[in-house]
C-alpha positions, -999 to +999 in steps of 0.1 A: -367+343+426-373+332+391-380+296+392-407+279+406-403+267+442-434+241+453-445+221+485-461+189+476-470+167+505-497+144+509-528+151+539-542+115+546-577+119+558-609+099+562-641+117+560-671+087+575-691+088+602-686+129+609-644+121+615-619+136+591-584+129+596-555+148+585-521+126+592-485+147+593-501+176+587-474+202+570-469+232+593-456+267+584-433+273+617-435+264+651-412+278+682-403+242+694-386+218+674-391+193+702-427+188+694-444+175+665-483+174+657-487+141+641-524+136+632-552+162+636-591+146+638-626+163+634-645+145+656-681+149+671-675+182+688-641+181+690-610+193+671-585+165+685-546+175+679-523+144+681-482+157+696-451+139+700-425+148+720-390+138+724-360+157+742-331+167+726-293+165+741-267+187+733-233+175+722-208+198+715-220+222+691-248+200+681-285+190+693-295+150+684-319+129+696-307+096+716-321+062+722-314+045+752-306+011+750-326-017+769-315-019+804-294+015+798-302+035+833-321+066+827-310+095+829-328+130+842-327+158+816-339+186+841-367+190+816-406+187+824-438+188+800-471+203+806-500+221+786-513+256+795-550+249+796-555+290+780-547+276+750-568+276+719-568+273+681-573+303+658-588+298+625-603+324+600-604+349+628-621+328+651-610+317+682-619+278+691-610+271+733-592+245+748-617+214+763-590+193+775-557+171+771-548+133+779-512+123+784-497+151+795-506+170+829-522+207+827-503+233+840-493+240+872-487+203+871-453+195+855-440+159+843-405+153+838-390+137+808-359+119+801-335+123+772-347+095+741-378+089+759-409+096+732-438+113+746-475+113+732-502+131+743-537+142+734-554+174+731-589+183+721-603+215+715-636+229+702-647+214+670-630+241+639-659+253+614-665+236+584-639+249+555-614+262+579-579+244+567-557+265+581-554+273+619-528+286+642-523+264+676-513+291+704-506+277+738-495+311+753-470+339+746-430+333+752-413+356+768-371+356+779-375+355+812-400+330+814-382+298+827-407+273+805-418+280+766-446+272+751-454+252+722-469+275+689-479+263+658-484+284+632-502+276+600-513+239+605-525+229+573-557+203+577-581+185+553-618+206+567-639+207+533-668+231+535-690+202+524-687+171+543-713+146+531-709+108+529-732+093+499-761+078+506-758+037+511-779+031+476-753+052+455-725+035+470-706+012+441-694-020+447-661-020+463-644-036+430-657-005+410-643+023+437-613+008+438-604+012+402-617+051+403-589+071+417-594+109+418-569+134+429-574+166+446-549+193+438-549+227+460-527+258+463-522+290+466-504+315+444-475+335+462-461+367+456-424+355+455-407+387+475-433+394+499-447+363+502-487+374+506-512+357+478-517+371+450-548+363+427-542+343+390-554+317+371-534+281+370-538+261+338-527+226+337-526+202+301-520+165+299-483+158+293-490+127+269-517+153+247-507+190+253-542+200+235-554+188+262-557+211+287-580+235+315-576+263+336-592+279+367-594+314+384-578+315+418-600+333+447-587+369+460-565+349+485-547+331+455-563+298+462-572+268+438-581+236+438-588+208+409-600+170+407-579+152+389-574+115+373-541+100+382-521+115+348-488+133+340-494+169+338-478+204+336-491+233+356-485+269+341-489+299+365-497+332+360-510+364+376-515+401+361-480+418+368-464+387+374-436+363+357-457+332+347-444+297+363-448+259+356-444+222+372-447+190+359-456+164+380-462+124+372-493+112+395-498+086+368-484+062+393-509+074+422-537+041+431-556+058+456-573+090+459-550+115+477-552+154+489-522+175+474-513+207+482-488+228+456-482+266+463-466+287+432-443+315+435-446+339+414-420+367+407-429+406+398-421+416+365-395+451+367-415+482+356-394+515+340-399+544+365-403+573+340-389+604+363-385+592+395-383+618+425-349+624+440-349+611+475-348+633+501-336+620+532-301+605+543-309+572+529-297+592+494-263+596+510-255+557+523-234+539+501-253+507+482-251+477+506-225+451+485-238+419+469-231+391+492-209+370+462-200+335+463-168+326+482-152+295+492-171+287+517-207+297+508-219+297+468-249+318+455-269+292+437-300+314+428-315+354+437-310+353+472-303+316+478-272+301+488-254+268+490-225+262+527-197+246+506-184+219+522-208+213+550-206+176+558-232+153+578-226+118+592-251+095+565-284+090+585-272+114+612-283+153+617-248+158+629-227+179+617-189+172+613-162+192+628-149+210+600-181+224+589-179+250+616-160+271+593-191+273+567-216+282+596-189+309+612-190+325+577-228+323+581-230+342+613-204+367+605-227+382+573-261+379+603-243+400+627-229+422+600-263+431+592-283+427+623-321+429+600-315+400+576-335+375+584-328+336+564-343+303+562-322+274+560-334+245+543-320+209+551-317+183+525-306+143+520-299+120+496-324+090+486-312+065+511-337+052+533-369+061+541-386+090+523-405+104+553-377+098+575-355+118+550-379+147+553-371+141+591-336+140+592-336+169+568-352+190+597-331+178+621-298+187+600-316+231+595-326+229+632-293+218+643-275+247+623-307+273+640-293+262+669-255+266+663-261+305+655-279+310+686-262+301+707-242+323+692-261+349+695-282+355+664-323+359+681-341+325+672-367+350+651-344+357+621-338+320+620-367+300+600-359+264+592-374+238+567-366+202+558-371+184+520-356+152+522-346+135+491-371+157+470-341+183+456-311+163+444-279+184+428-261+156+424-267+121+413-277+097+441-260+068+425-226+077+435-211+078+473-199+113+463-230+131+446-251+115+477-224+135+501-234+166+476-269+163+486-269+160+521-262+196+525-281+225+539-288+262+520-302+293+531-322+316+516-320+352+524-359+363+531 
């Protein structure tokens, strides 16, 4: 991977009265795509995790959500919600148990749901240390022949600062004076770009309007960094010992509030000469070099390991996928069962229509509904990982009713 790939979403939190909240938190993977975790708060003694949940029909080969309209009967999906009261959050190591849920029944009580019907519900558990930002949310272990599945999340990034103080009521300024001092909070990690583990650096960053301007910090030994920023232009170089430097530039001039932002940097190893190298020894010396996978017509190799379905065509606004892009995903399928230990992440995108955190949205919906095409094909939902960006990665200009049909497309990346 040579070029820079970088999440940058925004955590919403209030930190008053002992309560920090972190809305839309971004999560690494999950095992149902049913169910969202829409706020988390850190409250009194409790860690409170906010869920949605909405059922999804199948229609043809494709998964959507529908609405019913008013006076519409209702229909029973055979589907029922509960929450395994085992459950618990892991975070650091540390295990942090279950208290109790509103909403939504504990198991063995079931509810059943019905098919565009949104659920919310409520669970607390015991209040995460202090500095914990990342947790795991395990509500039990799935297995096949289990007729329910439980809902995972892993990686559930939160706004938990080691220090949470509140300034005293004397050194409080007048409202008229906060408002007009904005600082922003930047935090990552760095990421070593083929195993994906963190890696420790040092990230720079200089004022775009004065590049002698500029500052730097050491990561920790888990890669991770933060800054305080004023709302500015900058560019942020990358670098790590044995490692390809990287850089972003990114305009928060425009930013009138004071925001959390997280950015991760992935870094690529630099190629070493190995002087003599053993022969090797065993039969792997004797199989033939696996074949590049090449573009074709119906899939393009954009970047190392990344690739573009040609022609794959969604309904504008709609996760579904038409007819005649079954031929891109059959193509797809045909290179996973050819070799039965690749493993991929799709990654859904739109064009700039609408709204941007619906995009982001949609553009989950459009990877999910391609993860589930190919297994129901028979390709194990664990090779499948899926990730939505919304509008945020145009290849075509948005302007025209063709380059928006160019970006509401869907890659994969071979992990």
């Amino acid at each position: 991977m040579k070029k820079l790939l970088s999440t940058l979403f925004i955590l919403s939190f209030l930190n008053s009265f002992g309560q920090i909240i972190t809305k839309m938190p971004e999560i690494d993977d999950q095992t149902s795509y049913e169910t969202d975790i829409t706020k988390v708060e850190i409250r009194g003694n409790y860690t409170i995790v906010f869920f949605s949940y909405q059922v999804a029909q199948q229609r043809g080969n494709t998964y959507q959500f529908q609405f019913p309209f008013p006076n519409q009967p209702r229909q029973n999906s055979g589907y029922t919600i509960s929450f395994n009261p085992k459950s618990y959050i892991n975070g650091n190591g540390k295990r942090f148990k279950y208290i109790k849920c509103t909403g939504i029944p504990e198991l063995p009580e079931e509810k059943e749901v019905v098919p565009g019907e949104k659920y919310r519900f409520t669970v607390y558990f015991e209040k995460l240390d202090a500095g914990i930002e990342t947790f795991n949310l395990i509500e039990g272990k799935n297995r096949p022949e289990d007729s329910h599945k439980y809902w995972n999340f892993y990686g559930v990034h939160i706004n938990n600062p080691l220090v949470q103080t509140t300034p005293p009521a004397v050194a409080k300024k007048p409202e008229s004076q906060e408002e007009t001092e904005v600082m922003l909070t930047i935090k990552g990690k760095l990421i070593d770009a083929k195993t994906n583990k963190p890696i420790a650096g040092k990230v720079l960053y200089r004022f775009d309007f004065d590049a002698q301007k500029a500052d730097s910090v050491k990561t920790s030994q888990a890669g991770e960094f933060l800054f305080k920023l004023k709302p500015e232009a900058y560019t942020f170089v990358a670098s790590a010992k044995g490692y390809e430097s990287t850089q972003e530039s990114i305009d928060l001039s425009k930013m009138d509030k004071s925001q959390q932002f997280a950015q991760s940097f992935y870094l690529s190893p630099i190629g070493k000469d190995v002087k003599n190298p053993e022969p090797v020894k065993d039969e792997i010396s004797k199989a033939e070099p696996k074949e590049e996978i090449k573009s074709t017509e119906l899939i393009t190799k954009v970047e190392e390991n990344k690739f573009r379905l040609n022609n794959f065509i969604f309904k504008e606004g709609d996760a579904t996928f038409l007819p005649e892009s079954t031929e891109q995903i059959d193509a797809l399928l045909k290179m996973l069962k050819e070799d039965p230990k690749m493993k991929i992440r799709l990654e859904g995108h739109t064009d700039n229509v609408g709204d941007p955190v619906k995009n982001k949205q949609l553009s989950l919906e459009r990877a999910y509904n391609v993860r589930e095409y190919l297994k129901s094909k028979g390709i194990a939902g664990e090779r499948i990982q899926f990730k939505g960006y919304g509008d945020t990665k145009p290849i075509a200009d948005n302007k025209t009713e063709e380059g928006r049909k160019q970006n509401r497309r869907v890659e994969f990346v071979i992990l």
